[in-house]
C-alpha positions as CSV (number, residue, x, y, z in Angstrom):
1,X,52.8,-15.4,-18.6
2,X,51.1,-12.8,-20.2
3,X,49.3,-13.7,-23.9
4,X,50.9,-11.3,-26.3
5,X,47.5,-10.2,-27.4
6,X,46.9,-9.0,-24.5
7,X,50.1,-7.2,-23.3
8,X,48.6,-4.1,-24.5
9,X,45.8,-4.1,-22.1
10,X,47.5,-5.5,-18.8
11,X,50.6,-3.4,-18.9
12,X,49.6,-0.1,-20.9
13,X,51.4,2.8,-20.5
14,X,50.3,5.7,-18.3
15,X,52.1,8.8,-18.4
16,X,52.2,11.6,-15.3
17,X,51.9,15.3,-16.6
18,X,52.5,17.5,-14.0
19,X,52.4,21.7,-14.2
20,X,51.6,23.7,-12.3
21,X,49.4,22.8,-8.9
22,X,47.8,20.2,-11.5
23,X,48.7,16.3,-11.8
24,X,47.0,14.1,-14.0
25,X,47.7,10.3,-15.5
26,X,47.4,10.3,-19.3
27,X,45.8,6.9,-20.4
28,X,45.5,6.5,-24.0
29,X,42.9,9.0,-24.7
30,X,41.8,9.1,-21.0
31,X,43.1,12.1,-18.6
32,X,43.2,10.4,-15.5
33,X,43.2,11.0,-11.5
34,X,43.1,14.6,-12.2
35,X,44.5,16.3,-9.1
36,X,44.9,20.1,-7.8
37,X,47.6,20.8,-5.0
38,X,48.1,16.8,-4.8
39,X,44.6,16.5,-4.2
40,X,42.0,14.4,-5.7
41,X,39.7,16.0,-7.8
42,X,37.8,13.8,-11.1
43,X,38.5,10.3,-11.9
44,X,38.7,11.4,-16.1
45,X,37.6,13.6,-18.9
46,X,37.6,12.0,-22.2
47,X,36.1,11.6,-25.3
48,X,33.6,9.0,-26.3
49,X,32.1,8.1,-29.5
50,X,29.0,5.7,-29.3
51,X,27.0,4.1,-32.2
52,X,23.6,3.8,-33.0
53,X,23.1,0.7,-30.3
54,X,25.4,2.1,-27.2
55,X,28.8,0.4,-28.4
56,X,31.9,2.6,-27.7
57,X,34.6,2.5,-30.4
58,X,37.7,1.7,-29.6
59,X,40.1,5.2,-29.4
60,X,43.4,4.6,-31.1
61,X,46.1,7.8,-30.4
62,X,47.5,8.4,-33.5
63,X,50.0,11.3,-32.4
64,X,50.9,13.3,-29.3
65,X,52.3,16.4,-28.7
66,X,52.9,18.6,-26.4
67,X,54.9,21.6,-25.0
68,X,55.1,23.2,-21.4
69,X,56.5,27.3,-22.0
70,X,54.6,28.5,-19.4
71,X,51.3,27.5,-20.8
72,X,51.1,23.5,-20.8
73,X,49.7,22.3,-24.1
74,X,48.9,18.7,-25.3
75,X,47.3,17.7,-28.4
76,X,46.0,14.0,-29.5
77,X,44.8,13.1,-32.5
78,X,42.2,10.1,-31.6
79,X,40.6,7.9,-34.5
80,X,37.2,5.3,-33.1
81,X,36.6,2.1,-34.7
82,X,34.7,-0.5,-33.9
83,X,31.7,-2.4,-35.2
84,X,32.1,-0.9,-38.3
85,X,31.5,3.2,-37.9
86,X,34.9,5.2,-38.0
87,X,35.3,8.6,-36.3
88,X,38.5,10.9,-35.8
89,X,39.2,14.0,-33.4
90,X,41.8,15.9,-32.0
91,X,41.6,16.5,-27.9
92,X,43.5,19.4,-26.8
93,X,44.3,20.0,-23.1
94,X,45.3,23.7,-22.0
95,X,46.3,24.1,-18.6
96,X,47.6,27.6,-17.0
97,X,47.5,28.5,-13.5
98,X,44.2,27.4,-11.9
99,X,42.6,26.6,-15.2
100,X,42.7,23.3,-17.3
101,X,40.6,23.1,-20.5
102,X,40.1,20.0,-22.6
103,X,38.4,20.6,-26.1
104,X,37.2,17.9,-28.2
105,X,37.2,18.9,-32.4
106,X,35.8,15.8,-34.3
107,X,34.7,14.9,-37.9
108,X,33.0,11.9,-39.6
109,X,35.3,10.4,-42.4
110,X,31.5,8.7,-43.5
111,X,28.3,8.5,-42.2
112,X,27.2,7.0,-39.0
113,X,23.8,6.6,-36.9
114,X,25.0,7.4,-33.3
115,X,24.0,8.0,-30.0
116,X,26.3,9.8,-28.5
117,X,29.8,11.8,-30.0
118,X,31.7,14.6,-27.5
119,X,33.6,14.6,-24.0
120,X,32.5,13.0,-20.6
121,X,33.5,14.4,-17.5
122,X,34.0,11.2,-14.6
123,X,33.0,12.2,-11.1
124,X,34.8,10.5,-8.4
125,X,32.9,7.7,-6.1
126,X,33.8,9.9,-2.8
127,X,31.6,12.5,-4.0
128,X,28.5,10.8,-3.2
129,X,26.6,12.9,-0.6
130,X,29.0,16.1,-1.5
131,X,26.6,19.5,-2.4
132,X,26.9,20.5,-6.1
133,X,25.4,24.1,-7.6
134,X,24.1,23.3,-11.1
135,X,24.1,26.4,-13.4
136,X,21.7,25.9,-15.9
137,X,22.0,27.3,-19.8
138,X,19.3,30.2,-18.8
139,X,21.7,30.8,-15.9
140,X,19.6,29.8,-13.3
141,X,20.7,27.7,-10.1
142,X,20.2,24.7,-8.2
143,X,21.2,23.3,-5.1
144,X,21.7,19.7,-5.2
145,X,23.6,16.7,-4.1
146,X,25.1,13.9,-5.5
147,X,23.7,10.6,-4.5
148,X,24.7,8.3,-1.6
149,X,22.3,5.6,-2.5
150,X,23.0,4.7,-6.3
151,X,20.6,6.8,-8.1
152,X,18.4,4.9,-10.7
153,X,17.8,8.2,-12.9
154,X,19.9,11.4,-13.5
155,X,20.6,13.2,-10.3
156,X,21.6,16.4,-12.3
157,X,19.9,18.0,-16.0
158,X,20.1,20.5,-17.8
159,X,24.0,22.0,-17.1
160,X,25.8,24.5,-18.2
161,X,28.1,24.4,-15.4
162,X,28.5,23.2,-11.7
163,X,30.8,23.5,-9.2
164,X,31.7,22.3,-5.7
165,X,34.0,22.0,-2.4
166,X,36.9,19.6,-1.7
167,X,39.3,19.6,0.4
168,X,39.4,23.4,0.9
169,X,39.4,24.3,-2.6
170,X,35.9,25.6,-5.0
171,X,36.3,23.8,-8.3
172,X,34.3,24.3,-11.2
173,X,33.1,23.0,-14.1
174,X,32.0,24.5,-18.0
175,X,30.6,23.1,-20.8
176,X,30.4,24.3,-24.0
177,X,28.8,22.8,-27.4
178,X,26.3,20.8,-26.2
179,X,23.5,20.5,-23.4
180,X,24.9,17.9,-20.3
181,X,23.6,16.0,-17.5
182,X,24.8,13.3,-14.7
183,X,24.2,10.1,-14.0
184,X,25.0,7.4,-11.9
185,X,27.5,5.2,-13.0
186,X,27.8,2.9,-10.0
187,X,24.6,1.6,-11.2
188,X,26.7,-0.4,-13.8
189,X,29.6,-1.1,-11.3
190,X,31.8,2.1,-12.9
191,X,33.5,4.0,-9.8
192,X,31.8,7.4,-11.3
193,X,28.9,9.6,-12.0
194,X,29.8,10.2,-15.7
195,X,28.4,13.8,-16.9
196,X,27.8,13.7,-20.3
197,X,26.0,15.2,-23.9
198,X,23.5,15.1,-25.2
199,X,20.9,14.7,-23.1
200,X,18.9,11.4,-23.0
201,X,15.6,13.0,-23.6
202,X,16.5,13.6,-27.2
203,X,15.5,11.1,-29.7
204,X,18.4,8.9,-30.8
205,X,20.1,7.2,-32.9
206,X,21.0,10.6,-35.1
207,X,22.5,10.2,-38.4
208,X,25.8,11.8,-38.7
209,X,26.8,12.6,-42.7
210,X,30.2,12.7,-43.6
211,X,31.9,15.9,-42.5
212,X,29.6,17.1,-40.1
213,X,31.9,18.2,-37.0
214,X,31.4,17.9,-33.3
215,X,32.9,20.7,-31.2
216,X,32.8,20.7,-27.2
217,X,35.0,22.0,-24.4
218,X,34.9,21.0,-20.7
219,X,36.6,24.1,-18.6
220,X,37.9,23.0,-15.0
221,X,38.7,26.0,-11.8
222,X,40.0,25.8,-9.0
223,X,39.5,28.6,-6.5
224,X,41.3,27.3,-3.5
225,X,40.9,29.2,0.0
226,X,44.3,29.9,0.7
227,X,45.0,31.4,-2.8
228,X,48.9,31.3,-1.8
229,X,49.4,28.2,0.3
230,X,52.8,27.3,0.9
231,X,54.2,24.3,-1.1
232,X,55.0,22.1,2.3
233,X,51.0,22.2,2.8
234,X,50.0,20.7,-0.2
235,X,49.5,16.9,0.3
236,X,52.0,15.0,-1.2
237,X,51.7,12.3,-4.1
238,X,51.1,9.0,-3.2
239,X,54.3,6.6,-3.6
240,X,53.9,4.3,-6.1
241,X,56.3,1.6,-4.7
242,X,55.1,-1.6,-3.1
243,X,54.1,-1.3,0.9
244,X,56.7,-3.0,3.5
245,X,54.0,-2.4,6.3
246,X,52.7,-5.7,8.1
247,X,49.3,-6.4,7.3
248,X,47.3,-8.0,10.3
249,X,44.9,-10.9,10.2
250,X,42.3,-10.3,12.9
251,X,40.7,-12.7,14.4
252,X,37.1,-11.8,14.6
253,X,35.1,-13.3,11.0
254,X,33.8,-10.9,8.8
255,X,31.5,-13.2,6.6
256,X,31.4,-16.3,5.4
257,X,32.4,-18.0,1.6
258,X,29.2,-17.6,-0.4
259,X,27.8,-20.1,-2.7
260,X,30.3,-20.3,-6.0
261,X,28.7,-21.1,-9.6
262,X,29.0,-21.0,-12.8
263,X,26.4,-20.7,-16.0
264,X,25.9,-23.3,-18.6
265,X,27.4,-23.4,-21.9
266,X,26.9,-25.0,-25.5
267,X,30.5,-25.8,-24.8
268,X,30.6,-29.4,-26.2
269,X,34.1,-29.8,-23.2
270,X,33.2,-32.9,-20.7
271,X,33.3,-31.0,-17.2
272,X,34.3,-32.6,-14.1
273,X,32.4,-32.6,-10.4
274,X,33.3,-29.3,-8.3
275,X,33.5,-30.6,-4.9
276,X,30.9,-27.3,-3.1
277,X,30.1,-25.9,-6.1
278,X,26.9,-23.9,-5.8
279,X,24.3,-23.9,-8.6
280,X,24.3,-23.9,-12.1
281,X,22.6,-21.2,-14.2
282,X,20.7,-21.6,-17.6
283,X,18.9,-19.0,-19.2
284,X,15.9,-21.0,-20.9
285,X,14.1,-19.0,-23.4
286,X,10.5,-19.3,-23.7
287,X,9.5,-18.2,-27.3
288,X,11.5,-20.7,-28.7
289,X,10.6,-24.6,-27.7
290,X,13.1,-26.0,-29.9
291,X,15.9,-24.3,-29.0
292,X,14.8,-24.6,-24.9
293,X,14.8,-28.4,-25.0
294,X,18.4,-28.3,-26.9
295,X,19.6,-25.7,-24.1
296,X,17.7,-27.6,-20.8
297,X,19.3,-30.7,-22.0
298,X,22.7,-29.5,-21.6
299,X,22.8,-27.5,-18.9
300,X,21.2,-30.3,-16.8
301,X,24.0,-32.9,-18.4
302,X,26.6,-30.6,-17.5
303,X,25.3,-30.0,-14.0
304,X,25.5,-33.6,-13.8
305,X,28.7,-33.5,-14.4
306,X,29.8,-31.0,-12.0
307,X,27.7,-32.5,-9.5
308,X,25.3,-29.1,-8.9
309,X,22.2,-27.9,-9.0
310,X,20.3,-25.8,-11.6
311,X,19.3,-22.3,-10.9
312,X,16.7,-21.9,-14.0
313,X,16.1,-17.8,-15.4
314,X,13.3,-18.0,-18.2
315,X,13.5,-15.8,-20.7
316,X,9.7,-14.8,-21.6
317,X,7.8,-12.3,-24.0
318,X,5.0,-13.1,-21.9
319,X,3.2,-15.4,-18.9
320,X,2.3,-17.4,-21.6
321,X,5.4,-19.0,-22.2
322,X,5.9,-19.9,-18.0
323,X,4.1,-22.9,-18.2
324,X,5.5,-24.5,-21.4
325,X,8.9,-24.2,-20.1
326,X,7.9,-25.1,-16.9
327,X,6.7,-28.5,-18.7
328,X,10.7,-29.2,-19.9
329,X,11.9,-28.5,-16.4
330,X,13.4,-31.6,-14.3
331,X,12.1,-29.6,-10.9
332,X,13.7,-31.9,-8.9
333,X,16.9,-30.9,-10.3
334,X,16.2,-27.3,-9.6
335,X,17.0,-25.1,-6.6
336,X,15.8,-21.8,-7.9
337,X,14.0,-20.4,-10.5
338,X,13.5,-16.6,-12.4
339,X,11.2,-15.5,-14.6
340,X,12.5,-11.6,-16.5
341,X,10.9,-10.2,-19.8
342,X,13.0,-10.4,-22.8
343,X,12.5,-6.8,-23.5
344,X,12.8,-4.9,-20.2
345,X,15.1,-8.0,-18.9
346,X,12.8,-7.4,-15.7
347,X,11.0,-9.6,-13.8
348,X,7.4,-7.8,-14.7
349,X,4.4,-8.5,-12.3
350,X,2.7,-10.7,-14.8
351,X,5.3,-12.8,-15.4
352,X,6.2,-13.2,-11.3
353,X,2.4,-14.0,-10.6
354,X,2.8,-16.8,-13.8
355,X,5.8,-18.0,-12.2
356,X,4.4,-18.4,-8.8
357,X,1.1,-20.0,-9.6
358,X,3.0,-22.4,-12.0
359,X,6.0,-23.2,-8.7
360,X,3.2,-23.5,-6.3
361,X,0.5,-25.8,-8.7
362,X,3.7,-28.2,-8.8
363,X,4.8,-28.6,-5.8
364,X,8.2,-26.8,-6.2
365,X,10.1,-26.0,-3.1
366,X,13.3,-24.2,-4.3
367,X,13.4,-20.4,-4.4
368,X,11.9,-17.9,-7.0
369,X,14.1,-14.9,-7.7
370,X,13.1,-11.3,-9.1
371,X,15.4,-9.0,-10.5
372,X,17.2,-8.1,-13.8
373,X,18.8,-10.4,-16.1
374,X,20.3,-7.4,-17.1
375,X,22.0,-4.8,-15.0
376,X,21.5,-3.6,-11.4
377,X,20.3,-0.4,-13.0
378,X,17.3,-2.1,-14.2
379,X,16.6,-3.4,-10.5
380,X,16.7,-0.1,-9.0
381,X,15.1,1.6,-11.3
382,X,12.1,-0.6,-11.0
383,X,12.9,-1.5,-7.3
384,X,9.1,-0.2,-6.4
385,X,8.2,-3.2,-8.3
386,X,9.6,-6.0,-6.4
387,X,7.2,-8.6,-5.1
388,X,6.7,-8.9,-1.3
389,X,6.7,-12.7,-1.5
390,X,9.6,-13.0,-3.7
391,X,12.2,-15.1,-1.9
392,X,14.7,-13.4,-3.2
393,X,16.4,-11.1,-5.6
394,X,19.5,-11.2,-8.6
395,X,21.1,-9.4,-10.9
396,X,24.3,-9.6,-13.2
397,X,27.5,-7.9,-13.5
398,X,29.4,-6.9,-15.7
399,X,32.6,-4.1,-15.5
400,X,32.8,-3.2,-19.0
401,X,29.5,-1.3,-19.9
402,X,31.1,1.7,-20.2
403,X,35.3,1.3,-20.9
404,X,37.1,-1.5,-21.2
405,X,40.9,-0.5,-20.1
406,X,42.0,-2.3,-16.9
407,X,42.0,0.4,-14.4
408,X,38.4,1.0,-15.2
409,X,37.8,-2.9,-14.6
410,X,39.3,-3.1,-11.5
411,X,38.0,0.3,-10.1
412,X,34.8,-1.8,-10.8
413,X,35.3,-4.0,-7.6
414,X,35.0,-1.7,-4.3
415,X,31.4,-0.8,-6.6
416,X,30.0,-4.3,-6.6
417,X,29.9,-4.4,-3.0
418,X,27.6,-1.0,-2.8
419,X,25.6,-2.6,-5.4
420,X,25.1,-5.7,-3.1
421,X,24.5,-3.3,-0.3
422,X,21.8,-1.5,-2.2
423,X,20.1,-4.5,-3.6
424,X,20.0,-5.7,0.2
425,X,18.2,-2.6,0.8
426,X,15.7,-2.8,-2.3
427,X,14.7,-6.7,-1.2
428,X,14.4,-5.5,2.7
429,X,16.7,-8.2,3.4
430,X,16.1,-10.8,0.6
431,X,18.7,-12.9,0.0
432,X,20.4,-12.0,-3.0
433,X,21.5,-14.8,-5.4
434,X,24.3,-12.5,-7.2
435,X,25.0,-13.4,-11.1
436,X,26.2,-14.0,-14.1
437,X,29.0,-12.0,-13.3
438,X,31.3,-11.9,-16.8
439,X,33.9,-9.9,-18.1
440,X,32.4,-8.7,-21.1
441,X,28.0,-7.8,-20.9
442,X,25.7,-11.6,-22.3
443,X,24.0,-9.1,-24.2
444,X,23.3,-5.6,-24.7
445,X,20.5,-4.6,-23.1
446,X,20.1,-1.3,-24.6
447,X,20.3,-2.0,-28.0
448,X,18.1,-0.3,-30.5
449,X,18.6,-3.0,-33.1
450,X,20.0,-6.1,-31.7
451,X,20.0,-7.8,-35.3
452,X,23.8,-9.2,-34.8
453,X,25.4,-11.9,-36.6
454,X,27.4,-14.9,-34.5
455,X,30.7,-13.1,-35.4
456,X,29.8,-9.7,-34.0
457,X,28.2,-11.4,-30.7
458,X,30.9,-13.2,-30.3
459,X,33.0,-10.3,-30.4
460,X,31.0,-8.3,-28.0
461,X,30.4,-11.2,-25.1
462,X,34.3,-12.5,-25.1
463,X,36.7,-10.7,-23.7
464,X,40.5,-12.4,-24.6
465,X,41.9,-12.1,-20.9
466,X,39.4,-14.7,-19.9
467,X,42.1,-17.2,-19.1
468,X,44.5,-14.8,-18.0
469,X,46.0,-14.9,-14.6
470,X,44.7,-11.4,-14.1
471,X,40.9,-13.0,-14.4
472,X,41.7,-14.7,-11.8
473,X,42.7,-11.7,-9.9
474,X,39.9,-9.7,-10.3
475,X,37.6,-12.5,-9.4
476,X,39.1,-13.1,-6.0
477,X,38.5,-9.4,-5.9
478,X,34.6,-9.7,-6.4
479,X,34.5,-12.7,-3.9
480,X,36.1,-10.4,-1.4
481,X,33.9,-7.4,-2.1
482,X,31.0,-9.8,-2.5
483,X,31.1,-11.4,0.8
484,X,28.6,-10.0,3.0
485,X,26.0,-11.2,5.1
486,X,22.3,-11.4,2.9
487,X,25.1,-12.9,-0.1
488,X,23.8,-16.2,-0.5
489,X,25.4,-16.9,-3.9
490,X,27.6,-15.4,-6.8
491,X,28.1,-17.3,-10.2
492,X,30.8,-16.7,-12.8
493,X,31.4,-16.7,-15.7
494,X,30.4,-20.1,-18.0
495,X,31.3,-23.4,-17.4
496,X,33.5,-24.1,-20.6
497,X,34.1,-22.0,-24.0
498,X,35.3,-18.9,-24.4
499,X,33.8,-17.1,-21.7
500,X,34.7,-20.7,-19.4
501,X,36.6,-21.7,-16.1
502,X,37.4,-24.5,-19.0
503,X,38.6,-23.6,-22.5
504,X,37.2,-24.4,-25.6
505,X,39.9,-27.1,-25.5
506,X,39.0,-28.1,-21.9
507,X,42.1,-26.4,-20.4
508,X,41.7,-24.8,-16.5
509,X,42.1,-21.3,-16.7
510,X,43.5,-19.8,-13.5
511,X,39.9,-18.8,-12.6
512,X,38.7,-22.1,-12.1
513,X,41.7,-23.2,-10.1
514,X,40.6,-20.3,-7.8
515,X,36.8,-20.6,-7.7
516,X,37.4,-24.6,-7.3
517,X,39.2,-24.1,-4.2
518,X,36.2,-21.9,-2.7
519,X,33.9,-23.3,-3.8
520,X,35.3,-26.2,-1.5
521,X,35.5,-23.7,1.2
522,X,31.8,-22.6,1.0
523,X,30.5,-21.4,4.4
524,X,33.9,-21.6,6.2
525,X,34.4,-18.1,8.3
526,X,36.1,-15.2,6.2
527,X,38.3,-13.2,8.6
528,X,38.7,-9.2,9.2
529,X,41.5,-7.8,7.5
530,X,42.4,-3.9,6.5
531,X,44.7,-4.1,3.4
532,X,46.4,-0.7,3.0
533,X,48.2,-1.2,-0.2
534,X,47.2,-0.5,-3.2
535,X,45.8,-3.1,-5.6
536,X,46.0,-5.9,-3.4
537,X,42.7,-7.9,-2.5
538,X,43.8,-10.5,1.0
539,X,40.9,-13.2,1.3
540,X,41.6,-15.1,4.8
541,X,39.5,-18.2,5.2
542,X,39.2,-20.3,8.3
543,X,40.1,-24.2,7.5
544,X,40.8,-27.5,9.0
545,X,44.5,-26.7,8.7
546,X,44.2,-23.1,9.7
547,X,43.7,-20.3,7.8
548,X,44.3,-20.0,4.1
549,X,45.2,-16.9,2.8
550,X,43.8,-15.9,-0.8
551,X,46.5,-13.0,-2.0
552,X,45.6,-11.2,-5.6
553,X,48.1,-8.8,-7.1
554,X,45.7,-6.2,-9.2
555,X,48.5,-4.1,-10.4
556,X,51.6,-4.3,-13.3
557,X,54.1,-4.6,-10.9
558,X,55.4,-7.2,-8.5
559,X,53.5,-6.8,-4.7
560,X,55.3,-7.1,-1.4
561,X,54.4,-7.1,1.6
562,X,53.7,-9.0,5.4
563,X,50.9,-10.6,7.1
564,X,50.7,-11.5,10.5
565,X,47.8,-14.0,11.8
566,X,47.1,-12.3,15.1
567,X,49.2,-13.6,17.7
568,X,50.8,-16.0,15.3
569,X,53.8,-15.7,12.7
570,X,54.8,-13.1,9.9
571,X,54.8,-14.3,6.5
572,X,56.1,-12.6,3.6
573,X,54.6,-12.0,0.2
574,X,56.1,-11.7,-3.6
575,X,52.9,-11.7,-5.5
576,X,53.5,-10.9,-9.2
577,X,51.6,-8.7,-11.7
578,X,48.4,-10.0,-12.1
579,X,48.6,-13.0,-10.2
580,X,46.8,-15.3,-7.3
581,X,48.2,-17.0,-4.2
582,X,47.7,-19.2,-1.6
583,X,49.8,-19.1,1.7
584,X,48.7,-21.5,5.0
585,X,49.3,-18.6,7.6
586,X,50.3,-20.1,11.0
């Protein structure tokens, strides 16, 4: 059952405009899955409102309206809050023939310091590798591509407009009010390259006074080839129902279970042993000694009690502080350790040749990671840097960077496996050692103050559908996009508390039911299956008994459908909204 406080979120409304050759989902403030001629064409265009440390406000639609003469017009009005600045606008949408317009009019009710205020245009995944002209404001041109490899900086600058070919058809974009440019979302797990205002190479936070406006308008053509294609050759719209197909379950494995863990908490809940649980991960700082001891001591009681290993990141402002941590490590209990800067949340090439001297002058024989505490965006964009003799590499994840409405977070999954597949390629082969992976972001690593109180940090590291079914839903959907060969280990989440597999009262949330019975599972063969409908995530995993099939549900309505084990029996599934199960296939 769904917690009240979050009905809202799981089952949000999304309503299906349609005029013209144009279909788009509208999502709050979001237009979404924009298509021409029943064609795919951007994943959004909306409006976002950022504050002085990269924070989005929440959008709240106050009123829509709308009218379809001839000439389709909608009209929001949008207020932002959040973290204290307010902000309102109106967003119109225009669409007529081959032409839909979105303009964006906002005002400050007070002031605000704020990085970014205006409209963002969502490029879909599947453009990767297409070409792209980029019109610049001076009216010059470019030839380029968008990315196949995730990009670690801006692929495009400096647009005025840009436009390019799908599916037989020239679509264009304009911009007006403000300077954009691209970048690549997938570095953050979004399923997008987001183009944006203002650019990045202005100084920021800007102070916005009361009453100062924002006015911007994003313009999109569409020049198709056959100017009058019949109606019969436009593709049609995707049917919404569940699937009756039969899914099969080949034989032949595809991977194997990865290493399951979790991350230590202050959580005072007694924890229990994890039968295959993988290690446990404590982020020691090393400016602090104090408050290291208090944090070492825990984690390595709670790893006691779930019977695992630690897997140590330190926290440093510099190689200084490697071997005074070092000092308050039990080594023996440890399986890997990190070292990352707490200011570019990167391992830095001082504090990897600290690390390593320290490891080998004691005789450790576990593994020393490099990578980002942070993002994968701060891996690849300092991916020249990794060390040769690193034994391998880790970052974290998090789906909520950028939005936090569910379609955005699940969107997020199919990304974290080209993350994986990139990383593999940054380490030439290193293992990766994947995690944390949380709902909400640790910390923000690109604030410009980072002075928060324990309310506001709270607020911004817990997200309330942690012990929701649908948490355990979209973590089954990580393991599954997760498990590839070079994936040595993912960890989730916290052991207990509010970001727990345990509550703060020691309750099992759904997750941890899940992530206990894989982690028992660790190593067994994953099996090759093509799922074809939407929103549902098949796990098959070879055991004793046969193979157990993990079956999420990553939409608001009930699933259906049939798997067949190769040559053995059909077996039917019901999976509800947001929902795990488990079914012994024969």
């Amino acid at each position: 059952m769904i917690l009240a406080e979050n009905q809202s979120r799981l089952l949000a409304p999304a309503k299906t405009i349609e005029t013209g050759p144009w279909r788009l989902q509208l999502r709050g403030d979001e237009l979404a899955d924009i298509e021409y001629r029943g064609h795919p064409v951007l994943r959004a265009i909306r409006p976002v409102v950022r504050d002085h440390d990269w924070r989005t406000l929440a959008p709240i639609v106050e009123s829509t309206t709308w009218n379809d003469d001839g000439r389709f017009t909608l009209r929001l009005v949008v207020a932002f809050a959040g973290f204290g600045p307010e902000y309102r606008a109106e967003l119109a949408v225009r669409i007529f023939g081959d032409d839909l317009t979105v303009t964006f009019d906002g005002v400050a009710p007070g002031d605000l310091r704020s990085n970014r205020i205006g409209l963002v245009v969502l490029h879909r995944p599947d453009d990767a590798g297409r070409n792209v002209t980029i019109t610049a404001p001076d009216q010059s041109r470019s030839e380029l591509v968008f990315p196949t490899a995730i990009g670690p900086h801006q692929p495009f600058m400096d647009i005025a407009a840009m436009s390019w070919e799908r599916d037989g058809t020239t679509f264009g974009l304009e911009f007006s009010g403000d300077i954009f440019e691209t970048e690549d979302q997938r570095n953050w797990t979004d399923a997008s390259f987001k183009t944006y205002s203002t650019p990045l190479s202005r100084p920021f936070p800007v102070t916005v006074h009361a009453g100062d406006r924002v006015h911007q308008s994003v313009r999109l053509t569409a020049a198709p080839a056959d100017q009058a294609a019949p109606a019969d050759q436009a593709a049609e719209a995707p049917s919404p129902g569940p699937s009756a197909e039969v899914v099969t379950v080949c034989g032949q494995a595809q991977g194997r279970v990865p290493a399951l863990g979790t991350s230590s908490s202050l959580s005072a809940v007694r924890l229990s042993q994890v039968p295959g649980l993988g290690a446990l991960i404590v982020e020691v700082p090393g400016d602090d000694t104090a408050s290291a001891t208090q944090i070492l001591g825990h984690a390595v009681q709670q790893a006691a009690e779930l019977a695992a290993a630690l897997d140590v990141r330190i926290i440093a402002t510099g190689p200084g502080e490697i071997r005074a941590v070092m000092d308050l490590l039990p080594l023996e209990n440890a399986v890997r350790i990190g070292a990352f800067s707490s200011r570019s949340h990167v391992t830095e090439p001082d504090l990897w040749e600290e690390l390593h001297s320290e490891a080998q002058r004691r005789g450790f024989t576990g593994a020393l990671l490099v990578g980002a505490r942070s993002h994968f965006t701060e891996l690849n964009r300092r991916r020249d840097s990794v060390p040769s003799n690193a034994d391998a590499i880790t970052y974290s994840i998090t789906p909520q960077m950028h939005a936090t409405e569910v379609p955005h977070v699940v969107e997020s999954l199919p990304i974290q496996r080209l993350l994986a597949l990139n990383a593999l390629r940054i380490g030439a082969g290193k293992p990766l050692h994947i995690g944390p992976i949380t709902l909400k972001a640790r910390f923000n690593a690109v604030s410009t103050d980072g002075a928060y109180d324990a309310g506001t940090i709270e607020e911004m590291t817990t997200d309330p559908l942690q012990a929701e079914d649908f948490t355990a839903a979209w973590l089954l959907g990580s393991i599954a996009a997760l498990t590839l060969p070079g994936v040595e280990s993912v960890s989730y989440f916290e052991a207990s508390g509010t970001r727990g597999l345990l509550t703060d009262a020691g309750t099992p949330t759904p997750a941890f039911h899940l992530l206990q019975k894989l982690a028992a599972l660790r190593g067994a063969e994953v099996l090759e299956v093509e799922c074809p409908v939407p929103g549902l995530v098949l796990y098959p995993v070879t055991a004793d008994a046969g193979v157990l099939l993990f079956a999420a549900n990553l939409t608001q309505e009930t699933l259906s459908t049939a798997v067949r084990l190769e040559g053995g029996n059909t077996h039917t599934l019901d999976i509800p909204a947001w929902s795990v199960q488990t079914r012994l296939l024969g």
